[in-house]
C-alpha positions as a printed Julia matrix, in Angstrom:
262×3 Matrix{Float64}:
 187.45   -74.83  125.17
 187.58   -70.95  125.24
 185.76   -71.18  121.95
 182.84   -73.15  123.46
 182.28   -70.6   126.25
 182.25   -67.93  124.06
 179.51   -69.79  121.85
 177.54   -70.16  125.31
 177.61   -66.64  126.17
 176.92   -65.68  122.93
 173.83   -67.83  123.3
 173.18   -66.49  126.27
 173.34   -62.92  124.78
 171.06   -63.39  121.92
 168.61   -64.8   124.8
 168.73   -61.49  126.21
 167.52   -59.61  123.6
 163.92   -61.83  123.87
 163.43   -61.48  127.22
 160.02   -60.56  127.31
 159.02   -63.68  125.6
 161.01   -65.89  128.85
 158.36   -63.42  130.71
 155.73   -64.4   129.44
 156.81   -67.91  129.39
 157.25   -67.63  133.0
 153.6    -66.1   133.21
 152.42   -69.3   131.35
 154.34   -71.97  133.51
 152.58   -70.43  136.79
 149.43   -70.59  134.95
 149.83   -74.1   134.0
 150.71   -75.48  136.89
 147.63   -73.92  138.61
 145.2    -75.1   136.06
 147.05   -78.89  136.72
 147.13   -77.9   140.47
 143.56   -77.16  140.82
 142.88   -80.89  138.54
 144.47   -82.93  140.67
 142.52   -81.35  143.8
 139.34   -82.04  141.98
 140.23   -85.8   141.77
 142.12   -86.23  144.78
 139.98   -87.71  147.2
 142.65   -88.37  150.01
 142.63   -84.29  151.18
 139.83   -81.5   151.18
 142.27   -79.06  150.7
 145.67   -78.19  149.27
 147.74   -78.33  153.23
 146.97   -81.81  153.15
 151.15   -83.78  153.31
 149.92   -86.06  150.59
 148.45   -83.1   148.37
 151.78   -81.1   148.95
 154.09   -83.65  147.83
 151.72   -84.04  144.73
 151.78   -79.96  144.67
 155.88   -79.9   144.98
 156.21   -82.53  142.08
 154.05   -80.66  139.78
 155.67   -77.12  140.47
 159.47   -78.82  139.67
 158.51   -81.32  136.72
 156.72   -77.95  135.12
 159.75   -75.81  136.19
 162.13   -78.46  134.98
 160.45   -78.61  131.81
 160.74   -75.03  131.12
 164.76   -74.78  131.19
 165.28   -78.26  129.73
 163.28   -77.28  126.2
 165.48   -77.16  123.52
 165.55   -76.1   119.99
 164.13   -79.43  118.05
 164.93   -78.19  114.94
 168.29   -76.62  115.17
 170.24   -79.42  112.83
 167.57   -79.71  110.29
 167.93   -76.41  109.7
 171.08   -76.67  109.14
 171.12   -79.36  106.83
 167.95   -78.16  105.13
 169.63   -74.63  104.6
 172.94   -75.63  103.73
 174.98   -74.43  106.75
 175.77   -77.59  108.08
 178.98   -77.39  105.11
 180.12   -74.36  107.04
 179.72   -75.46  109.83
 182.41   -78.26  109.01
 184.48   -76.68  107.09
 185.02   -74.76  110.89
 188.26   -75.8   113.41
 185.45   -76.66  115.76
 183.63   -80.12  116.97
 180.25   -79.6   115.6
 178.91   -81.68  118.81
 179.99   -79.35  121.43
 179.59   -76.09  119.48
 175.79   -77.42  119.42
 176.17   -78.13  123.43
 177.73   -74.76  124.09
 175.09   -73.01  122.27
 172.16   -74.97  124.56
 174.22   -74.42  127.57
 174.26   -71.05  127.41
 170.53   -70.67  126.51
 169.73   -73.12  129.89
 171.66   -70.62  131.79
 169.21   -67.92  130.44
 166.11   -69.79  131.44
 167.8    -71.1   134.79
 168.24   -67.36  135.97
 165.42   -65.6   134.09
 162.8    -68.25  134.36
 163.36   -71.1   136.67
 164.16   -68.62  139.59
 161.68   -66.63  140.07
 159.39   -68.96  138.95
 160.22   -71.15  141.42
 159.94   -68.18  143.99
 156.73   -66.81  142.76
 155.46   -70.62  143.11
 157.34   -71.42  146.86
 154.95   -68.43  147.66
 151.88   -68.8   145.64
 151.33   -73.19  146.12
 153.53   -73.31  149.32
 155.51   -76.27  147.94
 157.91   -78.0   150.37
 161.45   -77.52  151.04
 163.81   -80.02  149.81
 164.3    -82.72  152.51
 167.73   -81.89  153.31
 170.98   -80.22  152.06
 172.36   -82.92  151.35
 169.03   -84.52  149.38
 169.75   -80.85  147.77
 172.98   -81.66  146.18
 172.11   -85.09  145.35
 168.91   -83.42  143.41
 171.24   -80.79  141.51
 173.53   -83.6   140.09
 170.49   -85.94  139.27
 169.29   -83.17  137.67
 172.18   -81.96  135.64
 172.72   -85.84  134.63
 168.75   -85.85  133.53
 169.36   -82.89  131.15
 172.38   -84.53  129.94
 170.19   -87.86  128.87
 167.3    -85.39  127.54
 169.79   -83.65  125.76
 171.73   -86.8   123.96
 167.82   -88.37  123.54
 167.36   -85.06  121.74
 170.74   -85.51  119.6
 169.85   -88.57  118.42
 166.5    -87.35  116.86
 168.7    -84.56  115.14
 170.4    -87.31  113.26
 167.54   -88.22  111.9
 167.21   -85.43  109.77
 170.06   -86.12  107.63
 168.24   -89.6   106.64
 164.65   -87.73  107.1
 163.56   -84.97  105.07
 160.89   -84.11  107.69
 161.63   -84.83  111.46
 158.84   -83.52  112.91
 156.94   -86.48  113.16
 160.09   -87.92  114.98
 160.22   -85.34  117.36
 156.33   -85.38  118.24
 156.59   -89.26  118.96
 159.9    -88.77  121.07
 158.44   -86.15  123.1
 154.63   -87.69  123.54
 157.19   -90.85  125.33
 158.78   -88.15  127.42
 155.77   -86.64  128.62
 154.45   -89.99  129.7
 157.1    -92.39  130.52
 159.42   -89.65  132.12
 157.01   -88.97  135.05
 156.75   -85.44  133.41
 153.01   -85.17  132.95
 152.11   -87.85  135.68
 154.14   -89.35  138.63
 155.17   -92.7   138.03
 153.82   -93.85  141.14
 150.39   -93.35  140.13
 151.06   -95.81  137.28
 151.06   -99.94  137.11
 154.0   -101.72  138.25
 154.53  -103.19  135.35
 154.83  -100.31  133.88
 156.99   -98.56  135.43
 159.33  -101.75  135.77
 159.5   -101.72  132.13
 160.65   -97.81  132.47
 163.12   -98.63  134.69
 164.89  -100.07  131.88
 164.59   -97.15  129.71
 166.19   -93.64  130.29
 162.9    -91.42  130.53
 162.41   -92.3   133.9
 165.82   -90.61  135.01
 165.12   -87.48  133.42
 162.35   -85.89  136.03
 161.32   -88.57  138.35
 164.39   -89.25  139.65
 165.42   -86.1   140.44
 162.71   -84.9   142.23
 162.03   -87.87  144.15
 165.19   -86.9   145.05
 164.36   -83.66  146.43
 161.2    -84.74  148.41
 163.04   -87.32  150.29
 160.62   -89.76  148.76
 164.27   -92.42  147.68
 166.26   -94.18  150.08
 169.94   -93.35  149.97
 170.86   -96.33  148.98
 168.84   -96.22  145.86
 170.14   -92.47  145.22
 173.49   -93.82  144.62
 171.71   -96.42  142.14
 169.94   -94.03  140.47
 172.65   -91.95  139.83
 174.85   -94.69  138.36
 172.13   -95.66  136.33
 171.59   -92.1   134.85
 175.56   -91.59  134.03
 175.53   -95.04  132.49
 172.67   -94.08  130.18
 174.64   -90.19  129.52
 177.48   -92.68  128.21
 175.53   -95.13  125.84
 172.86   -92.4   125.33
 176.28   -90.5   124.1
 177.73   -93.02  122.16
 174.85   -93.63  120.22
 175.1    -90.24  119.0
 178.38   -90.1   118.14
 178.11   -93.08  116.29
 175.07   -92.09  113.95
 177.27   -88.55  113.87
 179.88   -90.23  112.01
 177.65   -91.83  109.69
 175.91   -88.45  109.16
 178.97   -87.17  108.0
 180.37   -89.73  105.95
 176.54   -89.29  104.43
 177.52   -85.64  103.91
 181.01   -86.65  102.26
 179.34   -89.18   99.7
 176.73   -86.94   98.5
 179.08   -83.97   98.14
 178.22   -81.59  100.3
């Protein structure tokens, strides 16, 4: 395990030395989320103006879902890389699970973006769009663990597509279509309550909705506690098939390896 932490801090470390591109990527999330901000006012024709409750909650779920989506990005292409360069051997050949050197390495570059980018971003933005506070400290909690257990099913989504690339010489196509569902289905572009019911009762049997809805939902009070606990079953249960899944096409990626030679 001491291995794994070290691979996180190295990540973490090489982070550092690009810092002034997580800057500027915090200069662009602001941005963004005013320019989306200042759309939804435009078309909103519930409030005149942005201290309006029903504006506010729209405001607060646009600041998180962008903020969320800025420390949840990960490196699409770091397997195919590998695979396409040749590393992946060495990486094998390596007293190391290949699985959670790749999860140390993300978790230490989330850690960057939590404390270099998602802070003051989030301060800059409690100041500048006067979001709301979450509901309670307890709805606070319950939002940190939703949304720890929402990067965990982004992040096994994610490994799955990296499989791909052992059968796929090309997985960008495969990674545009994956995220185009996330942006939509995961409430990450548009709250799921402006959508059809039907809709959304068909997401409620997928996992995108448990990656941002859910968790800030959570944090504006907007779920019963009752459903919380529901919710947060039904994102570990999709962490453990989600998981599984990966682990199986894993294996088959590396007997794939084995067979061809390399």
């Amino acid at each position: 395990m001491r291995a794994y932490l070290e691979f996180a801090k190295r990540s973490f470390q090489n982070n550092l030395v690009y810092r002034l591109d997580y800057i500027a990527g915090v200069l662009n999330a602001i941005v963004m989320i005013f320019v989306n901000i200042s759309i939804w006012k435009a078309v909103n024709e519930d409030g005149d103006s942005i201290e309006s409750i029903q504006l506010q909650i729209l405001v607060t779920y646009i600041v998180l879902s962008f903020l969320m989506q800025l420390i949840y990005t990960m490196d699409e292409y770091i397997v195919e890389n590998k695979v396409r360069s040749g590393t992946i051997s060495m990486d094998l050949l390596k007293p190391i699970n290949f699985r959670l050197y790749l999860f140390s390495m993300h978790l230490g570059t989330l850690a960057f973006r939590i404390i270099m980018q998602f802070i003051p971003a989030f301060i800059v933005s409690a100041y500048i769009f006067r979001i709301l506070p979450v509901f309670s400290l307890q709805m606070f909690f319950y939002f940190l663990l939703s949304a720890i257990m929402g990067y965990l099913i982004l992040y096994n989504l994610n490994y799955i597509v990296w499989m791909s690339t052992f059968w796929f010489y090309w997985s960008f196509s495969l990674v545009t279509i994956k995220d185009a569902l996330i942006m939509v289905l995961s409430g990450a572009l548009v709250p799921l309550w402006f959508m059809p019911t039907w809709l959304t009762d068909i997401i409620a049997f997928t996992p995108f909705g448990y990656i941002f809805s859910t968790p800030i939902l959570i944090y504006l009070g907007m779920m019963p506690e009752s459903d919380i606990f529901d919710n947060l079953t039904r994102q570990f249960v999709w962490i453990v098939i989600l998981f599984l899944v990966g682990k199986g096409l894993w294996l088959m990626a590396k007997n794939k390896l084995v067979i061809q030679g390399g």
